[in-house]
PAKETI-258655 format. One record per residue (C-alpha): residue number from 1; x, y, z. Coordinates in nm, 2 decimals. Each point is the difference from the previous one (the first is absolute). Layout:
<rs>
<r nr="NUM" x="X" y="Y" z="Z"/>
...
</rs>
This chain:
<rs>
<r nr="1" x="-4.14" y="-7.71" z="-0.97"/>
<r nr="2" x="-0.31" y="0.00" z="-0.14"/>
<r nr="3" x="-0.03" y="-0.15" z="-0.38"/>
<r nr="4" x="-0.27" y="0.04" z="-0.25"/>
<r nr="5" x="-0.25" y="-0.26" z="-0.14"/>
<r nr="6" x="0.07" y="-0.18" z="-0.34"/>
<r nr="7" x="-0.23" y="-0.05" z="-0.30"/>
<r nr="8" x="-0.04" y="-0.40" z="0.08"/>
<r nr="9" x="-0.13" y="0.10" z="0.33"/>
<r nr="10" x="-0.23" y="0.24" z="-0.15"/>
<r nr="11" x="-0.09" y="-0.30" z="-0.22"/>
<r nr="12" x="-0.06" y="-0.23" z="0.29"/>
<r nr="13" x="-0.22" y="0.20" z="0.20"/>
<r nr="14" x="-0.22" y="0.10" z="-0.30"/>
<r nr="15" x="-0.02" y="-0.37" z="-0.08"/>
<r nr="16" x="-0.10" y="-0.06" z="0.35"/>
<r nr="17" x="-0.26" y="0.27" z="-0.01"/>
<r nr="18" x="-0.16" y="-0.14" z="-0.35"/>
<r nr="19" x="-0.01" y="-0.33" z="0.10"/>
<r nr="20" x="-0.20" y="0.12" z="0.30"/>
<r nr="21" x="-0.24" y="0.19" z="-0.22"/>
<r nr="22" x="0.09" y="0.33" z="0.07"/>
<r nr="23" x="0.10" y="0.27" z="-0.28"/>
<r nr="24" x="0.42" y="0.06" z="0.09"/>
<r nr="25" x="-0.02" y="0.37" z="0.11"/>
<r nr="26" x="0.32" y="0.25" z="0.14"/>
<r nr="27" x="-0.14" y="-0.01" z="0.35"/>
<r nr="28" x="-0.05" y="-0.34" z="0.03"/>
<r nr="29" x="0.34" y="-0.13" z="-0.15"/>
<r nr="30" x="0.17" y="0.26" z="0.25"/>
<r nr="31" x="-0.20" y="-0.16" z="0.30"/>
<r nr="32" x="0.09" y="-0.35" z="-0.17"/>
<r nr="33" x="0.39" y="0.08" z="-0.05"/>
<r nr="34" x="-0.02" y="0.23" z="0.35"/>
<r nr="35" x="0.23" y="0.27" z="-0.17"/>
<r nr="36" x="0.06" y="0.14" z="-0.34"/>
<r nr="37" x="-0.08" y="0.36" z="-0.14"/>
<r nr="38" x="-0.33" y="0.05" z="-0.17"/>
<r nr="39" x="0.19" y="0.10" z="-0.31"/>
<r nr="40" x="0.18" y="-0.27" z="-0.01"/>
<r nr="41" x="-0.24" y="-0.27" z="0.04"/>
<r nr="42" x="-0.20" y="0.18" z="-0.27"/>
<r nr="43" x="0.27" y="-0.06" z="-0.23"/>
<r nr="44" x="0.04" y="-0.32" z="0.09"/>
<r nr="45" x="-0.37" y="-0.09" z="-0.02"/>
<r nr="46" x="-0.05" y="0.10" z="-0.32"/>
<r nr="47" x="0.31" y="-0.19" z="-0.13"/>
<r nr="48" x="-0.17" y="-0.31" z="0.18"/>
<r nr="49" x="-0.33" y="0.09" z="-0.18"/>
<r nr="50" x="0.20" y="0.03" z="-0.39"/>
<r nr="51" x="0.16" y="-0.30" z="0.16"/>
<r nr="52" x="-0.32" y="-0.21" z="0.06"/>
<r nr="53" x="-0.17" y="0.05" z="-0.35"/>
<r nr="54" x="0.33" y="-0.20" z="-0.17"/>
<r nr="55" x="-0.05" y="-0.26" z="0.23"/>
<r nr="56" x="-0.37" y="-0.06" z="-0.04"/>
<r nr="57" x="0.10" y="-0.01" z="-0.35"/>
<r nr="58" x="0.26" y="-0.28" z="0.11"/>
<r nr="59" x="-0.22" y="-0.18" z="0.17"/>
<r nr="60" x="-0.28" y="0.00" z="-0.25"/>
<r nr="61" x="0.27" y="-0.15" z="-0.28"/>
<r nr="62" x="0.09" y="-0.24" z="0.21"/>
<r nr="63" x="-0.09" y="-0.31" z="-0.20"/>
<r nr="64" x="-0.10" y="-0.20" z="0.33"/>
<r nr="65" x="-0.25" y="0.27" z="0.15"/>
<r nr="66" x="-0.32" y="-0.11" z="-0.20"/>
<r nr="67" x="-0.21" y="0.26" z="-0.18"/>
<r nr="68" x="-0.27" y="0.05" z="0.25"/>
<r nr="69" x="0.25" y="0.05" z="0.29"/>
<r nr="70" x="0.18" y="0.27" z="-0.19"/>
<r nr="71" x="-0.30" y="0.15" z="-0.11"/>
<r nr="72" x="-0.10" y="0.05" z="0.38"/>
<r nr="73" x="0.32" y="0.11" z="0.10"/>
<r nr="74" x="0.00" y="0.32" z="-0.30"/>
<r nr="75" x="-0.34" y="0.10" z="0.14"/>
<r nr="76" x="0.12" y="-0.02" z="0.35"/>
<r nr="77" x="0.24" y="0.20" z="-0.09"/>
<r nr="78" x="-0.18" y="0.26" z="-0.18"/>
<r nr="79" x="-0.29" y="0.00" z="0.29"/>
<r nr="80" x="0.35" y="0.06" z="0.24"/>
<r nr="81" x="0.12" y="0.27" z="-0.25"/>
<r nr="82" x="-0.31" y="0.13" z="-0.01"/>
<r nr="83" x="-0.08" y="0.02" z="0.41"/>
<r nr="84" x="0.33" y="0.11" z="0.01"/>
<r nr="85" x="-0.08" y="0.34" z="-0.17"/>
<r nr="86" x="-0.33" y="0.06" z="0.15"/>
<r nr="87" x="0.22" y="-0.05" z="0.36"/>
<r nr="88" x="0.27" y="0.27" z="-0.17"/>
<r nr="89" x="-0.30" y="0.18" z="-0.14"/>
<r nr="90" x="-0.16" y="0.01" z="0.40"/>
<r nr="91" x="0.31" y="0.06" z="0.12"/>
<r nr="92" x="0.10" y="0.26" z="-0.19"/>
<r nr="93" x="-0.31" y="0.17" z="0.05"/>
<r nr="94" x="0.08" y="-0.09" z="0.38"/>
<r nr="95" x="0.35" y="0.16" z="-0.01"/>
<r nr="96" x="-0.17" y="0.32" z="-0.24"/>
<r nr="97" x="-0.27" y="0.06" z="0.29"/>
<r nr="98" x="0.28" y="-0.05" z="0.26"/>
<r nr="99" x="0.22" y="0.25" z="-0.20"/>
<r nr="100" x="-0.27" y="0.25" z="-0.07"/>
<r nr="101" x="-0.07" y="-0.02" z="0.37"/>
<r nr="102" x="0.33" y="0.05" z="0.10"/>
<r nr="103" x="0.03" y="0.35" z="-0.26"/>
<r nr="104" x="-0.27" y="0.10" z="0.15"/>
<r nr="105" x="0.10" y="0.00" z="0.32"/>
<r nr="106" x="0.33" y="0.11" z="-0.11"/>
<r nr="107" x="-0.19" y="0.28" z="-0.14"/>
<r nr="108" x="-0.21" y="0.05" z="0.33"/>
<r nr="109" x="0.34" y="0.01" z="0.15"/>
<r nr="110" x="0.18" y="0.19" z="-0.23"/>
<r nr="111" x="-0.27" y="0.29" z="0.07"/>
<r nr="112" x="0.02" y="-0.02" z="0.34"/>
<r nr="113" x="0.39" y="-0.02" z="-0.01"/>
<r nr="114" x="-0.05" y="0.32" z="-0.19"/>
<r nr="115" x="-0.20" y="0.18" z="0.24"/>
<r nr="116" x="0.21" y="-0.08" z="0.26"/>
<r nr="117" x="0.28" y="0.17" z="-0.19"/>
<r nr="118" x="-0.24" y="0.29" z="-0.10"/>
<r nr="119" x="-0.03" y="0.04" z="0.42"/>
<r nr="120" x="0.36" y="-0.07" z="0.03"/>
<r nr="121" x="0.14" y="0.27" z="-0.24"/>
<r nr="122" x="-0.31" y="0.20" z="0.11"/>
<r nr="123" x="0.18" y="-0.06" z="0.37"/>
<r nr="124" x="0.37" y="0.03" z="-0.16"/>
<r nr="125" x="-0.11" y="0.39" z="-0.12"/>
<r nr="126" x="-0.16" y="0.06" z="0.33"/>
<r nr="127" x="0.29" y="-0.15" z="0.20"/>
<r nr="128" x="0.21" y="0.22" z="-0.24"/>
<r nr="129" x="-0.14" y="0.32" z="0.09"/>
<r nr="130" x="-0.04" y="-0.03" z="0.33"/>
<r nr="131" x="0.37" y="-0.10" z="0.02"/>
<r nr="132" x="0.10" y="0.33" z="-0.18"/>
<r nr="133" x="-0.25" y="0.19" z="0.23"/>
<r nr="134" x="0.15" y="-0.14" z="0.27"/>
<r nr="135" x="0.34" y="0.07" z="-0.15"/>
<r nr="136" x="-0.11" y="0.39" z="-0.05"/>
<r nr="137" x="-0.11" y="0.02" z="0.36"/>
<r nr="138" x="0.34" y="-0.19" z="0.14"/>
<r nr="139" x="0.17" y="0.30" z="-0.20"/>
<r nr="140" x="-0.21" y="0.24" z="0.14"/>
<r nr="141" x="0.04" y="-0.14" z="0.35"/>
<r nr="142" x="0.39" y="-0.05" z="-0.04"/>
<r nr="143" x="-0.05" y="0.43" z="-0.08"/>
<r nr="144" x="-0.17" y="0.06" z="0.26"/>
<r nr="145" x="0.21" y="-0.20" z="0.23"/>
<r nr="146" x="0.28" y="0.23" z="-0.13"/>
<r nr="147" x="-0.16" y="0.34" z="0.09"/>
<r nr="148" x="-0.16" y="-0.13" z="0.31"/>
<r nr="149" x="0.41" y="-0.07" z="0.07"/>
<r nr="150" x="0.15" y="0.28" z="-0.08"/>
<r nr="151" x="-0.28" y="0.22" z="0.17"/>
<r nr="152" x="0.11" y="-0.20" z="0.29"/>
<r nr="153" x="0.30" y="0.10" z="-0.02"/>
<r nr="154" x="-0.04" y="0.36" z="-0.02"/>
<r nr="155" x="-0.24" y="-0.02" z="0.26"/>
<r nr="156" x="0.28" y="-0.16" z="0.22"/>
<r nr="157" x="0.20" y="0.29" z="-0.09"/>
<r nr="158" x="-0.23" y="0.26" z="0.04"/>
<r nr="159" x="-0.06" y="-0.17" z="0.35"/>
<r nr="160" x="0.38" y="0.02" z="0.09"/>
<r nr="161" x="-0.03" y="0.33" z="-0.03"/>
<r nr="162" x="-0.22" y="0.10" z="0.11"/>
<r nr="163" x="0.06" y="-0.19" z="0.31"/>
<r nr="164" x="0.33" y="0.20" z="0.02"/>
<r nr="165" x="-0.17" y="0.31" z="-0.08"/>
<r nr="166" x="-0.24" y="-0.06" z="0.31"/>
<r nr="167" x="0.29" y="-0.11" z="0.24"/>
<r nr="168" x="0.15" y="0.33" z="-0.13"/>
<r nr="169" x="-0.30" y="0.18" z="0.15"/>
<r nr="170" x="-0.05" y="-0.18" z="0.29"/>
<r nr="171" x="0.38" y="0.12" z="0.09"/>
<r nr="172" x="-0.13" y="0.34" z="-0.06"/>
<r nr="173" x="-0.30" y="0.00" z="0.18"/>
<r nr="174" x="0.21" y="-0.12" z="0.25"/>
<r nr="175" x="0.22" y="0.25" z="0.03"/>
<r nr="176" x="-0.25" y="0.25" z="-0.06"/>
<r nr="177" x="-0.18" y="-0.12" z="0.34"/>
<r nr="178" x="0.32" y="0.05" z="0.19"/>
<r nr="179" x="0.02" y="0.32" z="-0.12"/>
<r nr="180" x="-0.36" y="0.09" z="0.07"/>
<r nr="181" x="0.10" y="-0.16" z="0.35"/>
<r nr="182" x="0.29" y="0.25" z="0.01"/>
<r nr="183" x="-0.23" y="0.26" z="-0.12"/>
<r nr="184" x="-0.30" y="-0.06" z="0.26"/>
<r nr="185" x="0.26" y="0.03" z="0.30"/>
<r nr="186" x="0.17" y="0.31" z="-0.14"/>
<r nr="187" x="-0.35" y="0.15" z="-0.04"/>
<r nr="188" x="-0.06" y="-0.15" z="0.37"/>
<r nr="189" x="0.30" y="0.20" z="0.17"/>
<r nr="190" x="-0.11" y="0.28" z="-0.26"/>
<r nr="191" x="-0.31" y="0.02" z="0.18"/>
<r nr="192" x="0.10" y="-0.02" z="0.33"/>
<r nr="193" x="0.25" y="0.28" z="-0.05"/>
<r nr="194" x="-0.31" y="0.21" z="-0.09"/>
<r nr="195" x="-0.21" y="-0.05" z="0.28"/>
<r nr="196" x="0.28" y="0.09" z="0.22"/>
<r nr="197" x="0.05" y="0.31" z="-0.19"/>
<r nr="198" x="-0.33" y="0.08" z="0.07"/>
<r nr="199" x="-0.02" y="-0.04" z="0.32"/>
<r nr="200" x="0.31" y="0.24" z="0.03"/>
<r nr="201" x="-0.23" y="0.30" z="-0.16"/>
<r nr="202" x="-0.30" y="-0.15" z="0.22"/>
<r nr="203" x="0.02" y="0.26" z="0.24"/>
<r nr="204" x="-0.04" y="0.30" z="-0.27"/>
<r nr="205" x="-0.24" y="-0.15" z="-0.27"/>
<r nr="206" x="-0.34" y="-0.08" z="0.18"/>
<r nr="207" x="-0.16" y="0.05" z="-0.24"/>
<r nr="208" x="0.20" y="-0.19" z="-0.25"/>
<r nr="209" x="-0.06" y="-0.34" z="0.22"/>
<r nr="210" x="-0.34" y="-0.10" z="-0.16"/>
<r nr="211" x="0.15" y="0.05" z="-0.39"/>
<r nr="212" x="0.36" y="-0.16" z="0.13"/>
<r nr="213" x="-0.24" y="-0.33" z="0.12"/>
<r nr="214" x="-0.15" y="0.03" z="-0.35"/>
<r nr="215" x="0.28" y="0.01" z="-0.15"/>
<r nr="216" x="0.11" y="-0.32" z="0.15"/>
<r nr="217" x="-0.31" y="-0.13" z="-0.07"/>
<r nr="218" x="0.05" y="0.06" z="-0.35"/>
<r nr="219" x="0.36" y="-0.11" z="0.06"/>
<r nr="220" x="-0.12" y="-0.34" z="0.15"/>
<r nr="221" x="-0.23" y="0.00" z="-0.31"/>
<r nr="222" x="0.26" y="0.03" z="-0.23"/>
<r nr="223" x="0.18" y="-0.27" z="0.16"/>
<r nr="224" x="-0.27" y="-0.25" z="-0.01"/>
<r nr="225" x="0.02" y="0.12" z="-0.41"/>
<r nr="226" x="0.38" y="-0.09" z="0.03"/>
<r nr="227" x="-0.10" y="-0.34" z="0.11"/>
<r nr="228" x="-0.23" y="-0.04" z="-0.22"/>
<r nr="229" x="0.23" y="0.05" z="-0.27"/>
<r nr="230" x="0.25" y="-0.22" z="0.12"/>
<r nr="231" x="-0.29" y="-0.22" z="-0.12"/>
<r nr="232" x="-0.04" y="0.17" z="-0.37"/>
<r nr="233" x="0.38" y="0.02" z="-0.01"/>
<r nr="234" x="0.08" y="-0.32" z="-0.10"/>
<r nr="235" x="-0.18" y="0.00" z="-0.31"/>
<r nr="236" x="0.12" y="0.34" z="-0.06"/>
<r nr="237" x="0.37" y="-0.03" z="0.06"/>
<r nr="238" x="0.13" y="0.12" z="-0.32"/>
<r nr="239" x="-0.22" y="0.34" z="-0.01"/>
<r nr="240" x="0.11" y="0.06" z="0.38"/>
<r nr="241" x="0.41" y="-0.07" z="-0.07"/>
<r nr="242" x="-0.08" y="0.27" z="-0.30"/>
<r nr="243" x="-0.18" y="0.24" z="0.24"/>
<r nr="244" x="0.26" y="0.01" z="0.27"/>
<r nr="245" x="0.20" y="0.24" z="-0.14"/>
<r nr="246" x="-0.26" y="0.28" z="-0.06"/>
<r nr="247" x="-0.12" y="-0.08" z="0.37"/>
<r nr="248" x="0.33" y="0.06" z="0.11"/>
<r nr="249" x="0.09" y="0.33" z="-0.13"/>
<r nr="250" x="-0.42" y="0.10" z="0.11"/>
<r nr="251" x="0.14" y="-0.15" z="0.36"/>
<r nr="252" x="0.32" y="0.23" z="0.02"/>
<r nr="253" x="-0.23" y="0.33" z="-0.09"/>
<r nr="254" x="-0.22" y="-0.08" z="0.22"/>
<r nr="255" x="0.26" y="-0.07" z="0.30"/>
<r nr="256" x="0.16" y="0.31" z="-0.10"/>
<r nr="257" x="-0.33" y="0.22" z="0.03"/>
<r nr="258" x="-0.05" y="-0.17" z="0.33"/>
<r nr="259" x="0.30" y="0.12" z="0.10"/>
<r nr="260" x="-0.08" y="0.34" z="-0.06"/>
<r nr="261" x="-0.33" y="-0.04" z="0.13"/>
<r nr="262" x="0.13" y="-0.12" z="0.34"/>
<r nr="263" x="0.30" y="0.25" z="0.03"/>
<r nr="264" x="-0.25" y="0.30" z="-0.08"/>
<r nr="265" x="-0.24" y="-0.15" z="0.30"/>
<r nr="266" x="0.28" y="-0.05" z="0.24"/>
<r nr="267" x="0.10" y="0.40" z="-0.07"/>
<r nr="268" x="-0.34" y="0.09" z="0.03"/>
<r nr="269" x="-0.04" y="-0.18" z="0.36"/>
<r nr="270" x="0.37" y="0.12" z="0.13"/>
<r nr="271" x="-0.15" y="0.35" z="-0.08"/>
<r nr="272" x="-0.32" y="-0.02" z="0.15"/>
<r nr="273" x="0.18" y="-0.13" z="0.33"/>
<r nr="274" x="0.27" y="0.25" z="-0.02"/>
<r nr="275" x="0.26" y="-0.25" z="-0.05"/>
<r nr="276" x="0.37" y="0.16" z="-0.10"/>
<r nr="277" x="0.11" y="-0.09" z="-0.34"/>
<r nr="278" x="0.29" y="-0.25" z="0.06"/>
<r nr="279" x="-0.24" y="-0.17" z="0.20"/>
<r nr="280" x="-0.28" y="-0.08" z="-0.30"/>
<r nr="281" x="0.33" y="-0.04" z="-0.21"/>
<r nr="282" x="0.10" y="-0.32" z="0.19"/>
<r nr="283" x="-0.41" y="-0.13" z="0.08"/>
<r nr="284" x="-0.02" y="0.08" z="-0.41"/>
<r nr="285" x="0.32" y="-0.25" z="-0.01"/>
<r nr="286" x="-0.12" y="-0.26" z="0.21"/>
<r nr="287" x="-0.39" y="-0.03" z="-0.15"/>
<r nr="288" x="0.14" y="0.05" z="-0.34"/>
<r nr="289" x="0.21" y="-0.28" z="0.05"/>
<r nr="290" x="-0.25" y="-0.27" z="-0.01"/>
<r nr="291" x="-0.17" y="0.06" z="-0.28"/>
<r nr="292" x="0.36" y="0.06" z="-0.22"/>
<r nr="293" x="0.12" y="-0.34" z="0.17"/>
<r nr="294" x="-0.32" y="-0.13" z="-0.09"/>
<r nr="295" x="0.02" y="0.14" z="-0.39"/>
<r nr="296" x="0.35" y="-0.20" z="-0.04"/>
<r nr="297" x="-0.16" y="-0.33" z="0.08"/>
<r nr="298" x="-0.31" y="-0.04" z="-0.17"/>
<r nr="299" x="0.05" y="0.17" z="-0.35"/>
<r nr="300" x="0.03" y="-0.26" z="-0.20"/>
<r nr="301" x="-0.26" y="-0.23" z="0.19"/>
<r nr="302" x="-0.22" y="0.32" z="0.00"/>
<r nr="303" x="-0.34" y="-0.12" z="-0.10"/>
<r nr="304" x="-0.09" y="0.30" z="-0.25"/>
<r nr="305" x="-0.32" y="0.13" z="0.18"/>
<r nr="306" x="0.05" y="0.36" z="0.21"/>
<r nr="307" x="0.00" y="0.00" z="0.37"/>
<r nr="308" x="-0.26" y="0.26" z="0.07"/>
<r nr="309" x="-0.02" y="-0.04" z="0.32"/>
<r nr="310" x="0.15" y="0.23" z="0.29"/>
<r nr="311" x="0.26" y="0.10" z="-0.25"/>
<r nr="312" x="-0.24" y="0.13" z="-0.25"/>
<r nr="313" x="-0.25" y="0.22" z="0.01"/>
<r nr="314" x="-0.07" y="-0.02" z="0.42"/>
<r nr="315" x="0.30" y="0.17" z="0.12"/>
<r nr="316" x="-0.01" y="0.24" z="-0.24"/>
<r nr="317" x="-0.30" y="0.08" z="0.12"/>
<r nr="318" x="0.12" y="0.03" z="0.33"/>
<r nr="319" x="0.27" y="0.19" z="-0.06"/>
<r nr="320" x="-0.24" y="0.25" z="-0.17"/>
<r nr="321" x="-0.20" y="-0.03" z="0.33"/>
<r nr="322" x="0.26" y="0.08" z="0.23"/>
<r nr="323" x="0.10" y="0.32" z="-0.22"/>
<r nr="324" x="-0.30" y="0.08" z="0.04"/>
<r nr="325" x="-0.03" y="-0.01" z="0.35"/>
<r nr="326" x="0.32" y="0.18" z="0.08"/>
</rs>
């Protein structure tokens, strides 16, 4: 455990120092002793100096120190007193430099201790508002990040169904090509049935050959049309299924005038070959037939346009013909 120094060392050492000559100062009784606060030996010091006047005093009542030797020893003593403070007088000035140095500096480093906390708070303010800038934009992210969700999740929905929407269409388009399959073969054996009709009446309308080739022109034509709306039909689905209907009932009229077209033809040939009545009854059944056979398939398939081909317009002209000839 460390202890601390005592007055008679204290004494010692500044004995030791003024025997050597040397003026007794704080520094060098702390390098003498090798410890001791500077307070302390202060103290101490100047107790040794109050101390040292009493016994020069001592020493020069002393009655076996003669006059002269006592005389030398109070002027070493005041010459010791008196270097003494010139060497506290030096160092004081020493220690008032050092400590004026030393405020200065701790004023240099005050200021610049104070600038850096200018910069600091400076940086503090900054930091601070780019924090609650940063804060504004995570809220305004964290909103958008919500929308941006929930319009994902509508447009999730809205693809749902309209995935189901277009699997619902592409089951009708589908059945709408079987039924324009259906359709295309009915019109097929439709077709057929009318060239052989017309090559029944061959013999008697000569002259109705060129239009009747027309016509199937024409009818070819429209059928090329029919495939070509195959085509448009898919996209138009809904405004064909609505149409049917009206085509249907146009379908059954025109059947129906086509059978009165034909019969009035078939009486007008029987007449002009001088056939008996019960005979064009029964051809008037069998050529009849077809077409009312025909009529109970295909109305409600019926594509809505009017066959004007032999049925139309062309044997009615030839019926007029063969009145005319007759």
């Amino acid at each position: 455990m460390r202890r601390g120094i005592t007055q008679e060392q204290v004494n010692a050492a500044a004995d030791v120092i003024l025997g050597a000559g040397e003026n007794p100062t704080v520094e060098k009784i702390r390098a003498a002793l090798g410890t001791g606060s500077p307070n302390t030996v202060t103290r101490m010091l100047d107790a040794w100096r109050n101390r040292l006047g009493e016994r020069l005093r001592e020493m020069s009542e002393l009655p076996d120190v003669p006059g002269a030797v006592g005389q030398a020893m109070v002027e070493l003593w005041r010459l010791a007193v008196e270097h003494a403070n010139h060497e506290v007088i030096a160092s004081l000035k020493n220690e008032a430099a050092a400590l004026e140095s030393a405020r200065a500096e701790l004023a240099r480093e005050r200021e610049g201790w104070e600038a850096h906390l200018q910069a600091a708070s400076t940086e503090a303010g900054q930091a601070k508002a780019a924090l609650e800038l940063a804060e504004r934009a995570r809220q305004t992210l964290d909103t958008q990040l919500n929308d941006n969700e929930a319009l994902r999740a509508d447009l999730v929905q809205q693809r749902d169904r309209l995935q189901a929407y277009g699997d619902q269409q592409a089951l009708e388009i589908k059945e709408l090509r079987m039924l324009l399959a259906e359709r295309d073969g009915e019109l097929r054996r439709d077709r057929e049935q009318k060239e052989t009709y017309l090559r029944n009446v061959e013999d008697r309308a000569h002259q109705e050959i060129d239009r009747a080739r027309l016509d199937a022109k024409q009818w070819q034509h429209r059928y090329e049309t029919l495939e070509r709306a195959h085509q448009n039909a898919l996209a138009t689905v809904q405004t064909e299924r609505d149409l049917l209907r009206d085509q249907l009932r146009k379908a059954d009229n025109e059947v129906a005038r086509s059978k009165g077209v034909a019969s009035a033809l078939e009486k007008v040939l029987a007449k002009g070959r001088g056939v008996t009545p019960q005979r064009s009854k029964a051809k008037d059944a069998v050529v009849v037939d077809a077409p009312a056979k025909r009529s109970r398939k295909s109305p409600a398939r019926s594509t809505g346009k009017k066959p004007q081909g032999i049925r139309g317009h062309g044997l009615t002209d030839v019926a007029s013909q063969v009145a005319c000839e007759e």
